[in-house]
N, C-alpha and C positions, 0 to 999 in steps of 0.2 A: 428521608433523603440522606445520602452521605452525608457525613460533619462536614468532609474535604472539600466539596462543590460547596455547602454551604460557607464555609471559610473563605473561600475564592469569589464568591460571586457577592457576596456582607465584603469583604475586603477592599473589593475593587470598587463596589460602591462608597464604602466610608471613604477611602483614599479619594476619589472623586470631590465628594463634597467636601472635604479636607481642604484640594485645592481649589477650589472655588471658593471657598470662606479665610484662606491663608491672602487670596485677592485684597480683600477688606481690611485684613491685619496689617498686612506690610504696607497699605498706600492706604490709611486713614481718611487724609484730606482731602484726596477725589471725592466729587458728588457724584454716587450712584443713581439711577435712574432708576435701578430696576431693585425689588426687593431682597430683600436677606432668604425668606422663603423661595421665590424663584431662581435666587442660587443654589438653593440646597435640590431643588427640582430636575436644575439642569444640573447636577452633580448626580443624581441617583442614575437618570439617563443617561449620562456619560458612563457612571459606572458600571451599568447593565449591559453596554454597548463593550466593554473594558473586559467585562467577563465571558462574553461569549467569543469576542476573537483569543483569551485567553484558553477556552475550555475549546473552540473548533481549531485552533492554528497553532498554539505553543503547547498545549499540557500531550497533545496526540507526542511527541516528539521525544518525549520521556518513555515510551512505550516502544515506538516504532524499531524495529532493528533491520537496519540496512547494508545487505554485501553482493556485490558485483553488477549494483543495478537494482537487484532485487529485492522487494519489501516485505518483510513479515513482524508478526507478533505474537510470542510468545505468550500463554494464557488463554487465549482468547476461548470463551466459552465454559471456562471451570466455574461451578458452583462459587457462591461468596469473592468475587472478581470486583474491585473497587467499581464503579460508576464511572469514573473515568477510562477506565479498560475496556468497561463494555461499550462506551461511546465508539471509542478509537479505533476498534475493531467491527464495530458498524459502518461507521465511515470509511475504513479502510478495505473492508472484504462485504461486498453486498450478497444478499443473499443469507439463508442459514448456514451455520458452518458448527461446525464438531468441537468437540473437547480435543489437547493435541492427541491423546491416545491416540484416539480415531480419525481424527485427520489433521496434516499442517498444510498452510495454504501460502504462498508467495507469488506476486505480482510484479509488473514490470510495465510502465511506460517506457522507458529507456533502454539503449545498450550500456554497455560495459564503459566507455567512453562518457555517459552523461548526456547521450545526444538522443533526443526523441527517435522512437521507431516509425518506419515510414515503409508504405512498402513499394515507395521508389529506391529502396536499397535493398541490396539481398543479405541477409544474416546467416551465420549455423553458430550451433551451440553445440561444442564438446565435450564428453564426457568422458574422462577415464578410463580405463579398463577398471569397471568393479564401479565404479561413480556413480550410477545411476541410482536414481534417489532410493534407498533402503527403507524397505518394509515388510510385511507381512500379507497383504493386500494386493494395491495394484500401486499405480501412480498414472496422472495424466497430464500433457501441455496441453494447454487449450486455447487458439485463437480469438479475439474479439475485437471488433471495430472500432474508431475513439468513441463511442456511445456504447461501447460491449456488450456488441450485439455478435451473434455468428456471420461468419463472413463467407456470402454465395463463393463457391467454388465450382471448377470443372469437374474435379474426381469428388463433392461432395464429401470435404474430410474437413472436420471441424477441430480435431484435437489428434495428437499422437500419443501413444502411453507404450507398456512393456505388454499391450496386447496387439498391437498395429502390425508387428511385423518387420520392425525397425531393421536393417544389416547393418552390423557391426562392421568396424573394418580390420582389416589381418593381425592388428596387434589388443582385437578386442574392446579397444575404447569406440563410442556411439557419435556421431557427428547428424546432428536434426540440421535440416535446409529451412531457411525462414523464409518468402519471398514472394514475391508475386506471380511467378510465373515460376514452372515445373523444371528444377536442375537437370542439367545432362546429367545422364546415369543414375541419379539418385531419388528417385520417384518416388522411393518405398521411404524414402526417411523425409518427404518431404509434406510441411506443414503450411497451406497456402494461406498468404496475406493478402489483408485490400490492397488497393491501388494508393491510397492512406495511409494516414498514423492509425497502429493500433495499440494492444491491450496484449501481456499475456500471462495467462494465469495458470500456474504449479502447485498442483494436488499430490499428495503424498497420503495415502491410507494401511492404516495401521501402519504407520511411521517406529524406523528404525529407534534405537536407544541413540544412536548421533546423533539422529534430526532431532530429538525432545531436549537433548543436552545442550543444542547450537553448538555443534562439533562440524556437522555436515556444511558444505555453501555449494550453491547453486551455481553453477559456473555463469561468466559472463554470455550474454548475446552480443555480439560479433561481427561489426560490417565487416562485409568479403569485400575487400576494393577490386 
């Protein structure tokens, strides 16, 4: 096992028992009730409880890198990857996933705002002229429902990418419709949402030299008021 998990999870526990035995030192004259060993008991328990919200909720966070909404991690999948990287990117990207050569992945509960996706709201995400994610490969948006499951639709479209068909508009930057229901005029660039909060996940294959570098950002999702 990593020394470092081992460091963290031995740590949290000694600091545990620590405080429960500091109990005993600083207030001498109380009669305890309960053992010196079942302090140190309910200190190993506490500290094992100590270590796991440290390795599921705070160490992910040294990892994670977050821009415009959207979540990714850098590494994820390389040979020799500490234990806690490979945690964090389980957690965070289910499913098997690639080395970045061959693919980088980014996610999103949220808009660009910080406010859950819902698809009582309509969204689009605009791309640049030339912005669209860079690779060698392909790239795809993919829809998913708050359980990130595919989302029944009318036209039967689960994801858009740079194979869909997308229209650019006259100055060349790409504008995707996010939404429940099919935009006027915009059919071809549209990616239908539930009725729901959902999920949405950014596949980039054989990714550009920006995406590997975190030069590239994913532009915000975007309530259309």
């Amino acid at each position: 096992m990593n020394s470092i998990v081992l460091l963290y999870i031995i740590g949290s526990i000694v600091l545990a028992v620590i405080l429960f035995g500091a109990l005993r030192i600083f207030n001498p004259t109380h009669t305890y009730t309960r053992t010196v060993i079942t302090d140190i008991i309910q200190g190993i328990f506490a500290g094992v409880g100590l270590s796991f919200i440290m390795v599921l909720f705070i160490l992910p966070n040294f990892y994670i890198t977050k821009v415009n909404g959207w979540t990714t991690i850098y590494g994820c999948g390389e040979p020799g990857s500490s234990i806690f990287l490979r945690a964090t990117c389980a957690l965070t990207f289910s499913g098997p996933i690639n080395v970045p050569q061959e693919a980088m992945y980014w996610t999103t509960k949220v808009d660009g705002a910080g406010q859950a996706l819902s698809g009582a709201n309509n969204y689009s995400m605009h791309f640049a002229a030339g912005q669209l994610p860079p690779g060698q490969a392909f790239w795809s948006l993919t829809m998913g429902d708050a359980k990130n499951r595919f989302v029944p639709n009318p036209i039967n479209r689960y994801s858009v990418s740079d194979r869909s068909g997308l229209v650019p508009n006259a100055d060349g930057s790409v504008d995707i419709f996010i939404q429940n229901t099919a935009p006027a005029g915009h059919a071809s660039n549209w990616l239908p949402a539930p009725e729901g909060d959902f999920i949405l996940w950014l596949r980039d294959y054989l990714p550009g030299q920006t995406v590997l570098d975190g030069k590239y950002q994913v532009p915000p999702v975007v309530e259309v008021k």
